[in-house]
C-alpha positions in Angstrom: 161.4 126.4 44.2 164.9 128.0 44.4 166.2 130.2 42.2 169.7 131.4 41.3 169.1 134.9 41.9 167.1 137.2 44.6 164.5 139.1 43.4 164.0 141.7 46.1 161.9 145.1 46.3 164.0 147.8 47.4 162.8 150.8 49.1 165.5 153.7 47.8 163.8 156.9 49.6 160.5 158.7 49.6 158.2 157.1 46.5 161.3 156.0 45.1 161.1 152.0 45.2 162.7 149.2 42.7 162.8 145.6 42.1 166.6 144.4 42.1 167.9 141.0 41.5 170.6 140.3 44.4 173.0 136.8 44.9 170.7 134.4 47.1 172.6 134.0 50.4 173.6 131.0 52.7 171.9 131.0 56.0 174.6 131.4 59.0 174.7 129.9 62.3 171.7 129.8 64.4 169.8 130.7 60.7 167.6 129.1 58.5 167.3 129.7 54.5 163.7 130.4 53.9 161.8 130.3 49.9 159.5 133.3 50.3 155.8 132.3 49.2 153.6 134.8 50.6 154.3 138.7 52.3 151.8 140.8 53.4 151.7 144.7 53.0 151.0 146.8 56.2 150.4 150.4 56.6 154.4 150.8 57.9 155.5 149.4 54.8 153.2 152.4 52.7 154.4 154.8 55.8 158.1 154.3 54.5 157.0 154.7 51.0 155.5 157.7 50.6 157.1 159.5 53.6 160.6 158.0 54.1 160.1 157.6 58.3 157.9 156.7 60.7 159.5 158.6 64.0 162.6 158.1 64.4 163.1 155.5 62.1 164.5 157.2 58.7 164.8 155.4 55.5 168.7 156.8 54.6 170.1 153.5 53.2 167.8 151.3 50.8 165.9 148.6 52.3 164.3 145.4 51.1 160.7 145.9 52.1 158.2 143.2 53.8 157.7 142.0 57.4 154.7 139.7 57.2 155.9 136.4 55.5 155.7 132.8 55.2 157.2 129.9 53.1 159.4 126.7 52.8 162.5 125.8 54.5 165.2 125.3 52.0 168.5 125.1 54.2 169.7 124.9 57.5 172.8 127.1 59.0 175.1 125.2 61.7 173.2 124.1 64.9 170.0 123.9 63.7 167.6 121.9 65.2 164.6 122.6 65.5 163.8 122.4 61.9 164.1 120.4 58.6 164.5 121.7 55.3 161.2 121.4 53.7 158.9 122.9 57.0 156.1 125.5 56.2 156.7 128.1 58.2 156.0 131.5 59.9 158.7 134.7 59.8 158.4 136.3 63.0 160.0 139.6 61.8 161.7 140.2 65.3 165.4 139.2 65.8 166.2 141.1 69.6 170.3 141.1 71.1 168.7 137.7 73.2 170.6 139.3 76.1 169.8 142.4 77.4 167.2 142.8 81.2 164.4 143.5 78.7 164.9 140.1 76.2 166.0 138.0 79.4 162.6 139.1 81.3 160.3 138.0 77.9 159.7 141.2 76.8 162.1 141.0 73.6 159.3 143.2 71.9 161.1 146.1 73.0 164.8 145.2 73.0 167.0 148.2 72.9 169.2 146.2 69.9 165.9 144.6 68.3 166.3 144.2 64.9 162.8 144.4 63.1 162.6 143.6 59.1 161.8 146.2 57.2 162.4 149.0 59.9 165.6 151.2 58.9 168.4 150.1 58.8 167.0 146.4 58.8 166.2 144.6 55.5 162.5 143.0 54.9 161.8 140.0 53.4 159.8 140.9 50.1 162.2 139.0 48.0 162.2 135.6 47.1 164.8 133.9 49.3 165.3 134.9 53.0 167.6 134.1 55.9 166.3 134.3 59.5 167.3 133.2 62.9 165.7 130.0 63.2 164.5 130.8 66.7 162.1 133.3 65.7 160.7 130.9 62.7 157.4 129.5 63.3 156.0 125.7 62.3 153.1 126.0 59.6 149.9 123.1 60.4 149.2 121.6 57.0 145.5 122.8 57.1 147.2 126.7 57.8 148.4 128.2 53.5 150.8 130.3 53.0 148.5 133.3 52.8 147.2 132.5 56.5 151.0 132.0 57.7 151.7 135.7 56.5 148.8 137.0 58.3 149.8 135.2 61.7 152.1 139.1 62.1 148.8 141.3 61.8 147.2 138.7 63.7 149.8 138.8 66.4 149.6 142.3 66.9 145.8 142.2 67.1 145.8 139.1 70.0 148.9 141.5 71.9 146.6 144.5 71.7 143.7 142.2 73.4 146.3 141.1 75.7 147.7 144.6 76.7 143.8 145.7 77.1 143.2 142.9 79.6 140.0 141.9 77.5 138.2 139.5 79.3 135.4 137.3 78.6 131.7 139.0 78.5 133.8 142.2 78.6 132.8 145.5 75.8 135.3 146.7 73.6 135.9 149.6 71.8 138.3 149.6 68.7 139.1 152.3 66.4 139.8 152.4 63.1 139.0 149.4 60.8 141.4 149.1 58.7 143.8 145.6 58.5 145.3 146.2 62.0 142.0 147.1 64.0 140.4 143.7 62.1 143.0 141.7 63.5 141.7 143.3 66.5 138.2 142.4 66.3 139.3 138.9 65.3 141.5 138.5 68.3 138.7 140.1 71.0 136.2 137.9 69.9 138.5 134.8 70.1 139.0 136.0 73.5 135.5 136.1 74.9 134.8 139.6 74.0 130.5 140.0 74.5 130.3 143.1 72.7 132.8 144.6 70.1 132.0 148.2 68.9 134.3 149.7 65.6 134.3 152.9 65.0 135.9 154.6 60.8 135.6 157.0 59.0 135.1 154.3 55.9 131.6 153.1 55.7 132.8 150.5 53.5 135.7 149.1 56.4 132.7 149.2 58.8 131.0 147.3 56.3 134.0 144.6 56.1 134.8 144.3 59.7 130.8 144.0 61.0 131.4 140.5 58.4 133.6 139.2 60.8 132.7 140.1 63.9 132.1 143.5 65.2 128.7 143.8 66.9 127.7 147.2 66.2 130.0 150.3 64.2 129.6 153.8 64.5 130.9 155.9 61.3 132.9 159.5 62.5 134.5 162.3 61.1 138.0 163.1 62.4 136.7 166.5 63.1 133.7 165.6 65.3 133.9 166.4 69.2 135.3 163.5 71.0 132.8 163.9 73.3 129.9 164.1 71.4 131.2 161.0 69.5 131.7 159.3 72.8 128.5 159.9 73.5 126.8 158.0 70.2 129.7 155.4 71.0 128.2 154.9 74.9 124.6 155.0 73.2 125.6 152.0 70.9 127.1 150.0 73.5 123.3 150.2 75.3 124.3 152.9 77.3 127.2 152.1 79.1 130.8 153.0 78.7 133.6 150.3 77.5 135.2 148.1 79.7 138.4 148.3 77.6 139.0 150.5 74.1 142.2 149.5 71.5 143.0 152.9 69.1 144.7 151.4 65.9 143.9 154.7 64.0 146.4 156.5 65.2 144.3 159.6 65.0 143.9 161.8 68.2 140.3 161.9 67.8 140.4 158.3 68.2 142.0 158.2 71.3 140.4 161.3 72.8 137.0 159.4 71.9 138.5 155.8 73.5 139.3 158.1 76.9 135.8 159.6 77.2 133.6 156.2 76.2 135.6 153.8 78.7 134.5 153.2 82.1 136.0 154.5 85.2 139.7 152.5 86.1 139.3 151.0 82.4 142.2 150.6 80.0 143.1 152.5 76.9 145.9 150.7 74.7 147.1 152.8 72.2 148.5 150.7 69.1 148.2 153.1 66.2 150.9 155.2 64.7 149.6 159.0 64.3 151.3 162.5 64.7 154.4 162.3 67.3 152.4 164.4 69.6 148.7 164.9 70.6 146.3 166.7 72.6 144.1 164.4 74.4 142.0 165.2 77.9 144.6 164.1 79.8 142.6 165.1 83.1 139.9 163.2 82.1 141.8 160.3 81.9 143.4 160.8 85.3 140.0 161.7 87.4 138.5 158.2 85.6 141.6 156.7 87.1 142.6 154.9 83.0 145.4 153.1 82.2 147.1 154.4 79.1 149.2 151.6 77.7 151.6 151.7 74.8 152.0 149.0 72.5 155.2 148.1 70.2 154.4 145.6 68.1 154.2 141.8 70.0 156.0 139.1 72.0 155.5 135.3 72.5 151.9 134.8 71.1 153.3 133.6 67.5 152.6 129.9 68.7 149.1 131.1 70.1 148.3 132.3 67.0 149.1 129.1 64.5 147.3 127.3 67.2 144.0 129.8 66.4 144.1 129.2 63.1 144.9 125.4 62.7 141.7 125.3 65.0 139.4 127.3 63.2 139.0 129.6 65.8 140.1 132.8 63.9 139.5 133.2 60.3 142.0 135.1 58.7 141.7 133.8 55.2 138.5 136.4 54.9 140.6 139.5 55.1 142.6 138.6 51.9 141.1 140.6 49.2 144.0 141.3 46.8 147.2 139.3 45.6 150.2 140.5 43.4 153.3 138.8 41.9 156.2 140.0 43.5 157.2 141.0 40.0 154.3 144.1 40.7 155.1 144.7 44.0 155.1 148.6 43.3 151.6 148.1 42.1 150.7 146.2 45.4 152.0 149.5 47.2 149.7 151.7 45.7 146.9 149.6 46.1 147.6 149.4 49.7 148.3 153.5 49.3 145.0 153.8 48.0 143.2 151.8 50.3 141.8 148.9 47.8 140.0 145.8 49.6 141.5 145.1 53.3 144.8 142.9 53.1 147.4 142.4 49.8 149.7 139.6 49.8 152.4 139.3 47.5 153.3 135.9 46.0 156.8 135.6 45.9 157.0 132.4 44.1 158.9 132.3 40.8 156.8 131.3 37.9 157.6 128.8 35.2 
C-alpha cells in the first residue's frame, strides 16, 4: 500500500541511527517506483552501525540503511518495459556506470562508478518506498514471498562464492564461519553438487543451525588455535584428505590461514569475508601448494539463477528466517543482529492499518 510519506532508517554516524519520514519520490527514467515489503539485515549494515566504515567506505553524510529487499511495483519512470506496476520483485542493490571495460565485459560487480545501496555515499532501501533502475529489478515467482525475495542478495553472494571456488559436483568444501553469509554458502554448494560440505565457528549453536541445512560434518575452533593444528582436525573430518576448494566468510585470519593449510595442492581459496585490512597468512605455503587466492566483491549476473532455485525448491531459504521486525523498530532489529540473535532478521516495511 502507498503511503504519503517515506519512512526511512537513517544511519547518522557511529551508533547514532534514526527513523525519519521523507517525501515519497517519483521514479525517473530508466527507474521503477518500488513499495518496500521485506529488507534483510547483513553484517555490513551492523559494520556501519557500530563502527562508521568498513575500509574505505566512511559513513560522513547520513544514509538510509538496507540492501537486501523485495516488494511491489507501484510506478513506472519513462521507457520502462520490462515491467508492470503491480510485479513482485527482487532489488538487486547494484546500480554500475553501464559503460566502463569492466561493466561492458559482465563484470559490473566491480565497476569503478558502482553505486551499491547502503554503501557510503549511497542510500539503502530500508524505507518504505524505493526507486531503482529497473534493469537491476528482479521478477518474483508467485510461489517465491517476500521474505525469500529479500534473501535472493545473501543468497547471491553465497552461489558467486561457489562460483569463484570452481565447486564442482562430488567435490569437498570447506567454509568458514557460519553465520548468514557462510549459510548461504552451504545452501549454494550443495545446490551445486558439492559431496561433502565441512563448516567450521566458533558458535556451537551456528554449527548447530547450518548442519540443519546442509553441512555434512562442523568442526567448532577458537580464533586463537594454530591454523595448523586446526587444519589438521579439519583434514581428519573430511576422512583424511584435504579440501578440494575452501570459501572464508569469517573474515578472520585464522580462517583463512586454516582454509590455506586444509586445501589440496593447486586448490582454490576464495576469500569472501570482511576482517582486519591486513593479515598474516602462510603465504609460502600457499605458493609451494600452487593455490589460488581469489577475492570476492559481492556478485554479478546470478540474480535470475537464484529466483529460478528458489521457485524450484532447490534451495530453501525460508529456514534461515528466524526473526522479523516492523520497520517502525528497525533500531531494535540492529541490535539483534549486533548481538547475534537467531540467523537472518527481516524487516517488514509495510505500513499497518
Amino acid at each position: 500500500m502507498m503511503t504519503d510519506t517515506n519512512l526511512s532508517c537513517v544511519l547518522y554516524g557511529v551508533q547514532d541511527l534514526r527513523l525519519e519520514e521523507f517525501p515519497v519520490k517519483d521514479p525517473e527514467p530508466g527507474e521503477v517506483q518500488i513499495s518496500i515489503r521485506s529488507v534483510g539485515i547483513c553484517g555490513s549494515d551492523v559494520a556501519y552501525w557500530q563502527k562508521g566504515a568498513i575500509g574505505n567506505f566512511v559513513v560522513t553524510s547520513p544514509m538510509v540503511m538496507g540492501h537486501e529487499p523485495s516488494g511491489i511495483v507501484t510506478k513506472l519512470g519513462e521507457g520502462v518495459k520490462q515491467h508492470k506496476v503491480g510485479d513482485r520483485v527482487a532489488i538487486e542493490p547494484n546500480n554500475p556506470c553501464g559503460g566502463c571495460d569492466l561493466c561492458k565485459t559482465g563484470h559490473y560487480n566491480i565497476c569503478d562508478n558502482l553505486k551499491y545501496l547502503a554503501t557510503p555515499p549511497t542510500h539503502g532501501c530500508m524505507q518504505r518506498v524505493y526507486c531503482h533502475p529497473a534493469n537491476f529489478v528482479h521478477r518474483l515467482p508467485d510461489n517465491v514471498s517476500f521474505d525469500e525475495g529479500a534473501l535472493v542478495q545473501p543468497l547471491a553472494l553465497g552461489f558467486y562464492a561457489v562460483d569463484r571456488a570452481g565447486v564442482k559436483v562430488g567435490q569437498s568444501v570447506l567454509v568458514s564461519g557460519a553465520g548468514p553469509l557462510g549459510m548461504s554458502v552451504v545452501l549454494a554448494a550443495k545446490a551445486s553438487g558439492a559431496a561433502k560440505i565441512l563448516v567450521t565457528d566458533i558458535i556451537q549453536d551456528r554449527l548447530d543451525c547450518v548442519s540443519k541445512i546442509g553441512a555434512d560434518v562442523t568442526v567448532l575452533v577458537s580464533d586463537q588455535e594454530d591454523p595448523e593444528d586446526l587444519s589438521k582436525r579439519c583434514v581428519q573430518a573430511l576422512g583424511g584428505r584435504t579440501a578440494d576448494a575452501a570459501i572464508e566468510c569469517s573474515g578472520s585470519a585464522t580462517g583463512t590461514s586454516n582454509a590455506i593449510y586444509s586445501v589440496k595442492k593447486r586448490g582454490v581459496v576464495v576469500q569472501a569475508g570482511f576482517g582486519a585490512s591486513t593479515s598474516t597468512i602462510p603465504l609460502i605455503m600457499a605458493t609451494l601448494k600452487e593455490l589460488d587466492i581469489r577475492g570476492m566483491s559481492r556478485f554479478c549476473n546470478n540474480y535470475p539463477t537464484v529466483i529460478e532455485a528458489l521457485r524450484t525448491g532447490k534451495v530453501n531459504v525460508k529456514q534461515l528466517v528466524t526473526h522479523r521486525f516492523p520497520l517502525e523498530r528497525a533500531p531494535d532489529a540492529l541490535q539483534a543482529a549486533h548481538n547475534r540473535e537467531g540467523v537472518k532478521i527481516v524487516i517488514d516495511c509495510t505500513k499497518k492499518q
